[in-house]
C-alpha positions as CSV (number, residue, x, y, z in Angstrom):
1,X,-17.8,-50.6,50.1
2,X,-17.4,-46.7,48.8
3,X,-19.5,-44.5,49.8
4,X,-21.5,-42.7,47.2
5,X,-21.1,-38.9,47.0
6,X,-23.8,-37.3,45.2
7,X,-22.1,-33.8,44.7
8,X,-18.3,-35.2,44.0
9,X,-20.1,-37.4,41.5
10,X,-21.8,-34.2,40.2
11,X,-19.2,-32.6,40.4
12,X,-16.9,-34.7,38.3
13,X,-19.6,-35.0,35.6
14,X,-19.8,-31.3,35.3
15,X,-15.8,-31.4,34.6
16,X,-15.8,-34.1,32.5
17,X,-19.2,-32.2,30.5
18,X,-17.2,-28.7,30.9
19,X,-13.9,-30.5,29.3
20,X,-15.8,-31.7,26.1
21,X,-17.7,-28.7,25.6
22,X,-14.5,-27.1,25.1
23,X,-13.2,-29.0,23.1
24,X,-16.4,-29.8,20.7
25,X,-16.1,-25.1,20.8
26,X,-12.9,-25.4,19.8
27,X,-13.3,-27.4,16.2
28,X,-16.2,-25.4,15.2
29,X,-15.2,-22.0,15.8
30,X,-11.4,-23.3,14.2
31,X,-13.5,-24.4,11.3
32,X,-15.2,-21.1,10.8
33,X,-11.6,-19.1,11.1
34,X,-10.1,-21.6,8.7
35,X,-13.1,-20.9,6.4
36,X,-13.1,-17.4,6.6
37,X,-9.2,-18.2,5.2
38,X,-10.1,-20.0,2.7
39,X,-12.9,-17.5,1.2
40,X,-10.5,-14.9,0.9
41,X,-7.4,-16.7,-0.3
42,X,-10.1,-17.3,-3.2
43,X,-11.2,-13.8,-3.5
44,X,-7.8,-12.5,-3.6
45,X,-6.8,-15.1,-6.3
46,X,-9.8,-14.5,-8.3
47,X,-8.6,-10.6,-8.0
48,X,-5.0,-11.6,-8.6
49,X,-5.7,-13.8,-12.0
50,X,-7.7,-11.1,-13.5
51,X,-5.1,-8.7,-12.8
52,X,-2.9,-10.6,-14.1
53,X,-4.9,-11.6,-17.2
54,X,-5.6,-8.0,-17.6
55,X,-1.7,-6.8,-17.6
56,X,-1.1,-9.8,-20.3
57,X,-3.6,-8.5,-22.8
58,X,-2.5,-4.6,-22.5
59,X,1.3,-5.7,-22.5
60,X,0.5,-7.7,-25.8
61,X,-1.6,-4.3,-27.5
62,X,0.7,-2.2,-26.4
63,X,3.9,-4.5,-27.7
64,X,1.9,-4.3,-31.0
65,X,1.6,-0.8,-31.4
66,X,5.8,-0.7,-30.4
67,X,5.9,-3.3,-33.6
68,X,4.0,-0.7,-35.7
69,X,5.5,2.0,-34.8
70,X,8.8,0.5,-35.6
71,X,7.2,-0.6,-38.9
72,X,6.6,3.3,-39.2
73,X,10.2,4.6,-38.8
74,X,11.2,1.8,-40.9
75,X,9.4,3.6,-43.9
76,X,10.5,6.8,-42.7
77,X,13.9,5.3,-42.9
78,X,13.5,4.5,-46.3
79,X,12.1,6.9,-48.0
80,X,14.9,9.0,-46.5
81,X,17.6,6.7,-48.0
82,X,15.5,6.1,-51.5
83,X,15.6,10.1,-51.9
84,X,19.3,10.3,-50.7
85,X,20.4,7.6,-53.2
86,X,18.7,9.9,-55.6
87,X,21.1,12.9,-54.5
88,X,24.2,10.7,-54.8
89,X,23.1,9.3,-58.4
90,X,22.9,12.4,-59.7
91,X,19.3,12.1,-61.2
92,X,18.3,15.3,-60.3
93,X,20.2,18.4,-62.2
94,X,17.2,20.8,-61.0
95,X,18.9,23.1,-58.0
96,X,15.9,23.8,-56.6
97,X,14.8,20.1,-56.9
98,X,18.0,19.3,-55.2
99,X,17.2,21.6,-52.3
100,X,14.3,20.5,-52.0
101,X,14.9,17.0,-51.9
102,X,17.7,17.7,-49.1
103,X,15.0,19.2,-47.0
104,X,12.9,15.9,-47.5
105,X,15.6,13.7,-46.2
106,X,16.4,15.8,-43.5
107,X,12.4,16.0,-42.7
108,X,12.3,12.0,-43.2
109,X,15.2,11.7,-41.0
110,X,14.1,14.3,-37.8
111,X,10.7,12.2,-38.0
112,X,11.8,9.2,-38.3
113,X,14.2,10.0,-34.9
114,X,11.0,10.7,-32.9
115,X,8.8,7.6,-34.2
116,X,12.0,5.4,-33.1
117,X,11.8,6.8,-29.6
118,X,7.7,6.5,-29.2
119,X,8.9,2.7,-30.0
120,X,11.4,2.4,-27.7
121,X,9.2,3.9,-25.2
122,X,5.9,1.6,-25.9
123,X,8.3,-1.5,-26.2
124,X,9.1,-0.4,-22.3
125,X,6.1,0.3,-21.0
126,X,5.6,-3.4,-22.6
127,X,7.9,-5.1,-21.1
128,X,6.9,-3.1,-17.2
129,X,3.0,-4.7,-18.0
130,X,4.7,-8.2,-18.2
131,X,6.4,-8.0,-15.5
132,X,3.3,-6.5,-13.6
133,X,1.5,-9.3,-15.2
134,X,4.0,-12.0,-14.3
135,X,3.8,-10.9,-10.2
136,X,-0.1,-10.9,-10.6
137,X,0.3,-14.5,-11.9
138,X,2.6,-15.1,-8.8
139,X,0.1,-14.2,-6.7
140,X,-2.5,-15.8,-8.1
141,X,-0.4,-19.2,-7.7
142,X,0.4,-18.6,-4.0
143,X,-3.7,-17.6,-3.2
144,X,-4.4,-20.9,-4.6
145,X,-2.3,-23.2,-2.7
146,X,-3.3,-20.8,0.3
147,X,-6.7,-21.7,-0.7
148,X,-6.3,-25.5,-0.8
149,X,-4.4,-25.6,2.3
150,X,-7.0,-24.0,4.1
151,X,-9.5,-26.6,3.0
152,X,-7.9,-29.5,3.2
153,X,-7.6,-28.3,7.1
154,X,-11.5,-27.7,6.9
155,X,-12.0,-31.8,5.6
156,X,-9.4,-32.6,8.8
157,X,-11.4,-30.2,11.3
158,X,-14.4,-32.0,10.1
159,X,-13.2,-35.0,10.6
160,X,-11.8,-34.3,14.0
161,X,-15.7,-32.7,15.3
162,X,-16.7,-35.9,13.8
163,X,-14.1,-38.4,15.1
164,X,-13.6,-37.0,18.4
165,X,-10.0,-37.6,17.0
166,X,-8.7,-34.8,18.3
167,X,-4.5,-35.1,18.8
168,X,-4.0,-36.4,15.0
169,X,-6.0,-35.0,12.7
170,X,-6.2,-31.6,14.6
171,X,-2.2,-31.5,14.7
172,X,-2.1,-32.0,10.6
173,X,-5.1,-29.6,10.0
174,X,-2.9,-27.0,12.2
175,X,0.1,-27.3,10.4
176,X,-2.2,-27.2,6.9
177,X,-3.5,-23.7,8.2
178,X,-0.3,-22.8,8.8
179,X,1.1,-23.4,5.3
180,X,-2.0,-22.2,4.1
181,X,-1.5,-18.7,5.9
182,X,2.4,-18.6,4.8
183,X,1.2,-18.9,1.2
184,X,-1.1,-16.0,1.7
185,X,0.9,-13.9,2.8
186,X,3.4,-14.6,0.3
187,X,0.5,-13.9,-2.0
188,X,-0.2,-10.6,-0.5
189,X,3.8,-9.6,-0.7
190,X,4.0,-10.0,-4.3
């Protein structure tokens, strides 16, 4: 018959107690990091869409004021080509007139030159807020998958604490925090 050993029987108990406790730590505090991921993947992509939103609505004014102002040097345009149709018609026999008329179209025409470049300048400025808007909007894509993938790995850490499941489950929610914090960074980049 085997002898009974008090303190290699205590002994053992405190390994196989000192063993678990780890491992129950582990899950918990995992849990807490993963969460701590997850908040801010969703603050950031709260940050980023409103950003984002925020560059699409000033690229949109600002592309309307490019439309008016090309609007404007339209008219300009005309008016300069109304008066110098005038000139070549021969409707006005007045020299003075005449003159005077020249210096209109060549007004209409040095005015009408600077409201075409404030155009061309708002349309750019246009198109860099869309393109500020459009890498907002990236990032607010990748901060939600980040987001997701952090807790779906929350639900499988859960499960794991609650299981005692730990190879699995623990394996998938590892690799899930790890997609998770290769999307945020990707989100961070853009």
């Amino acid at each position: 018959m085997a002898e009974f050993n008090a303190s290699r029987e205590l002994r053992e108990a405190q390994e196989r107690t000192a063993q678990v406790t780890q491992g129950e730590r582990f899950i918990p505090v995992s849990t807490a990091i993963v969460a701590v991921l997850a908040a801010l993947a969703t603050l950031f992509s709260n940050h980023s869409s409103v950003t984002g939103l925020q560059a699409r609505t000033q690229a949109g004014i600002t592309q309307t004021k490019a439309s008016d102002q090309y609007n404007y040097y339209e008219s300009k345009r005309i008016k300069a080509e109304v008066s110098q149709a005038l000139l070549e018609a021969g409707l006005i026999n007045n020299s003075s007139a005449r003159a005077g008329l020249r210096a209109r179209i060549a007004k209409q025409s040095s005015d009408a030159a600077k409201v075409l470049q404030t155009a061309q300048a708002e349309e750019a400025q246009s198109e860099q807020e869309l393109d500020a808007a459009e890498r907002a909007m990236g990032s607010y894509e990748a901060h939600e998958i980040a987001a997701t993938m952090f807790e779906v790995s929350i639900v499988l850490l859960s499960i794991t604490a609650l299981t005692h499941k730990f190879k699995g489950l623990l394996a998938i929610a590892g690799i899930g925090t790890a997609t998770g914090l290769a999307f945020f960074v990707a989100g961070l980049v853009r």
